[in-house]
N, C-alpha and C positions, 0 to 999 in steps of 0.2 A: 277301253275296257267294256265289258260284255256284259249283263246277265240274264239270263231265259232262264224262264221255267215252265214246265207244263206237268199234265199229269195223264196219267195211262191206267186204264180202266182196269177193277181187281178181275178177279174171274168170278163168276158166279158161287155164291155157297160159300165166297173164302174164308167169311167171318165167323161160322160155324162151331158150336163147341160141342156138340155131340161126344158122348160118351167112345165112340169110338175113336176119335181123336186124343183118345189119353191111352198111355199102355205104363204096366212095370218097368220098374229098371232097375235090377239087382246090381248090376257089372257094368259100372259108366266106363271105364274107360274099355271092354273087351264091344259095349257098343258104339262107342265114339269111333273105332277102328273100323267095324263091320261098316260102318255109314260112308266113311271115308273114301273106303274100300268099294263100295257098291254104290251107293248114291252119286258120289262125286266122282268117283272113277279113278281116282288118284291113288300111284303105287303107294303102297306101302309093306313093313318087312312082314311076313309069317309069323304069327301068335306060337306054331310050333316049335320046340324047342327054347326059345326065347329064356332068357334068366330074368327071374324079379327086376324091377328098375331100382329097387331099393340096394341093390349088387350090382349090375352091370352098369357100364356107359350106354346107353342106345344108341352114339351113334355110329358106330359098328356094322353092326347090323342094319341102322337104315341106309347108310353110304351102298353097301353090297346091294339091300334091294334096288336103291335107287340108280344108282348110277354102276353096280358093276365093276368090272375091273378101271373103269377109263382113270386118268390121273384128272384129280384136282391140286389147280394151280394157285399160289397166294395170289389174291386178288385185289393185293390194293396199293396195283398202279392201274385200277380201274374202276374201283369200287369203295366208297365211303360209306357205309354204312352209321348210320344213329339211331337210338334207341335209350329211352330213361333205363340206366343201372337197376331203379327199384322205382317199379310203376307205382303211382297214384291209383290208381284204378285197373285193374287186371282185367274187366272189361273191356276199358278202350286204352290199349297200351298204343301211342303214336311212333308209327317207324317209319323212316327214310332213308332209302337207298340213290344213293346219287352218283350217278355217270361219270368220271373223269374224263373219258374220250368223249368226241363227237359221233355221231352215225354216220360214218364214209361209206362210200359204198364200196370200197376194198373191205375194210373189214368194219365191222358193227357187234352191238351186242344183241342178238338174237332168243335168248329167253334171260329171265329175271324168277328164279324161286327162293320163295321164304320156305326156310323148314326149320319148325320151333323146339326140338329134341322131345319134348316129355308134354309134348298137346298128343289128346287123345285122336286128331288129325296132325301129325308131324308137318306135313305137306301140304299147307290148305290155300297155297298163294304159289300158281303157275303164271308167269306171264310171258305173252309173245309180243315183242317189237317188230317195226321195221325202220328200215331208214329214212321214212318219215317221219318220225318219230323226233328225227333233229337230237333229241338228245333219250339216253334210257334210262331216265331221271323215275320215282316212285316215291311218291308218301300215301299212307293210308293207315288204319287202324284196326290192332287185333286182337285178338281173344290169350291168352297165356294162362296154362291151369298149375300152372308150379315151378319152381323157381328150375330153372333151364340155359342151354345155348339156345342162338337165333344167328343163326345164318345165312348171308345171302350168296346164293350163287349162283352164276351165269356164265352161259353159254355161247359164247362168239361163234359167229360167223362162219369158222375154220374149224368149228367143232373143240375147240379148247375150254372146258371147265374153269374156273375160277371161284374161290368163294373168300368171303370174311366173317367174320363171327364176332361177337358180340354176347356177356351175361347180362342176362333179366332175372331181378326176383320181384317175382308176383304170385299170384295164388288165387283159383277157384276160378278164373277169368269165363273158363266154357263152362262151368257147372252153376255160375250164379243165377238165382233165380233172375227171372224178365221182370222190368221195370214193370210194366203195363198189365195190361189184363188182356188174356188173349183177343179176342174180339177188337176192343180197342187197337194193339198193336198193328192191325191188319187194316186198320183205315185209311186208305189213299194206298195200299198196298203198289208198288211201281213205279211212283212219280219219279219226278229225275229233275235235278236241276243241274245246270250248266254256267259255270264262271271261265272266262279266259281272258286272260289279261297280259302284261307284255310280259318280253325277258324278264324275269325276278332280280336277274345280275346288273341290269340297266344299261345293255346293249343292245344290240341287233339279232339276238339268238332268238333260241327257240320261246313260241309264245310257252305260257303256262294256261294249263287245262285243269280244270277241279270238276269231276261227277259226283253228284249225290246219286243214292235210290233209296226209295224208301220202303223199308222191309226189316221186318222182325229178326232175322236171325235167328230160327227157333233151333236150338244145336238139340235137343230132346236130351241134354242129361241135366236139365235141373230139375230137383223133387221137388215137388210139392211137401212142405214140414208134417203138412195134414192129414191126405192123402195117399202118401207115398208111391206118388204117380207121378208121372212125367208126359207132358206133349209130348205127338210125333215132331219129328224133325219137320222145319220148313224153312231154306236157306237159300239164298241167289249161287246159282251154281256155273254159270258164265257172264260175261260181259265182253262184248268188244266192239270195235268202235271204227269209224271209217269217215275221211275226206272225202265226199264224194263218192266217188267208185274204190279208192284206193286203200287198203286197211291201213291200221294205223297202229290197235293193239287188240290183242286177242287175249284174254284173261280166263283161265279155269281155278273157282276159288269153291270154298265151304262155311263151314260155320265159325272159320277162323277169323275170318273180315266180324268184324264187329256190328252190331244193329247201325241199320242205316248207311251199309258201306259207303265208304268214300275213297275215290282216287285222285289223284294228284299226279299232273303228268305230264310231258309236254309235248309239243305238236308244232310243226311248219307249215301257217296253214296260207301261206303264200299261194296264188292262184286256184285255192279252194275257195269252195261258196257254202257247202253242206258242210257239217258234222253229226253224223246219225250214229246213234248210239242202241244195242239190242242188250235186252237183261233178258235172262233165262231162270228159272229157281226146280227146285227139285219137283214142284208138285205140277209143271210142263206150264207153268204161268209164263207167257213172252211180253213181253214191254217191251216196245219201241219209240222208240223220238228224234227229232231231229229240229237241229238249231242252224239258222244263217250266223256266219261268223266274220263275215264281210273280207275274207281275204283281196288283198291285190294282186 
């Protein structure tokens, strides 16, 4: 077993609290969308036409934007998904998507998304595998603003859809104020630690991989009580990670991943010697690091 850790320099100015770095926020959830939608890049349905969520299902309308006519498949003779019924904390709600197949390289499972029905980002957890990857196993921790489905669904190989779902009640997850104080939160802004240690099942499979980073998660819809102001957004907006020269996973997330995101994942790191890891955030801050991981 493993552990490294290093740390990756903030950017200049990041601890800043300048009056510019606050703005209003009338309409959290018509700005939680807008951010989604332009910050992170990630689809989502048309605010036009839409019916209250207090009347419609959403996901309707997100399935359409998202995916389209394609069919999704029951998914679980491939996908176990877990997740607490009724979170403890709507901040850090813990979920695990766990792989039933192996990653063949006939067929594999090729992306992995969370879409949380009534998060002011539905979509805030893309992920890309490969068949390195050994297995397209996921735990990690997120954000929930009201009592909702949770989703996973995935993408094979052959282009086949899949998903399972799962209810959560929780509430306020992305509107809760921040633990910290801004300035504080932003100390060691980047660091990364790295745990891998064997098969978790206690054979010969794939090792297990655990990334920290260290980063606020500023989702910008909590008020200030006093105020009635809210920080801009400032949230890790990629992650992805590579053996060597060879990728491993590719991750597009938001403010959904919880402060201090963490993943959970696993890796073949057989005839590897690197593991380098890139963070990205919305305000173009890049961290990088990398760990020997002593493969044979």
């Amino acid at each position: 077993m493993h552990m490294h850790t290093g740390t990756a320099p903030a950017r200049a100015g990041a601890t800043g609290t300048a009056p510019s770095a606050w703005l209003t926020q009338p309409d959290r959830r018509a700005f939680g969308r807008a951010l989604a939608m332009g910050a992170a890049g990630l689809a989502l349905p048309p605010a036009a036409g839409a019916q209250p969520r207090t009347v419609a299902d959403p996901w309707p309308a997100l399935r359409q934007s998202l995916y389209g006519a394609r069919p999704i498949a029951d998914g679980a003779d491939w996908l176990r998904l877990e997740a607490p019924t009724r979170a403890e904390d709507a901040a850090v709600v813990p979920v695990s998507v766990r792989a039933l197949q192996p990653q063949q390289t006939g067929l594999w499972l090729r992306r992995l998304q969370l879409v949380i029905d009534d998060n002011p980002s539905p979509m805030g957890v893309d992920i890309g595998f490969t068949p390195h990857s050994g297995r397209a196993d996921l735990e990690t921790r997120v954000r929930v603003e009201q009592y909702t489905t949770l989703r996973a669904i995935a993408e094979l190989s052959d282009g086949r859809l899949l998903m399972v779902t799962r209810p959560i009640k929780a509430s306020g997850g992305c509107s809760a104020p921040a633990g910290k104080d801004p300035a504080e939160a932003l100390v060691g802004l980047g660091r990364m630690r790295l745990h891998v240690g064997p098969d978790p099942d206690g054979g010969d499979g794939p090792a297990l991989g655990q990334l920290m980073v260290r980063h606020p998660q500023i989702s910008g819809l909590a008020i200030d009580p006093l105020t009635r102001l809210a920080p801009l957004p400032r949230y890790v907006r990629e992650i992805t990670l590579r053996l060597d020269d060879t990728p491993l996973l590719d991750a597009r997330v938001d403010f959904t991943l919880s402060e201090n995101p963490h993943l959970r994942f696993r890796l073949d790191p057989r005839g590897a010697r690197i593991l380098h890891a890139r963070v990205v955030d919305t305000e173009g801050a890049r961290f990088e690091q990398q760990w020997p991981i002593g493969g044979a």
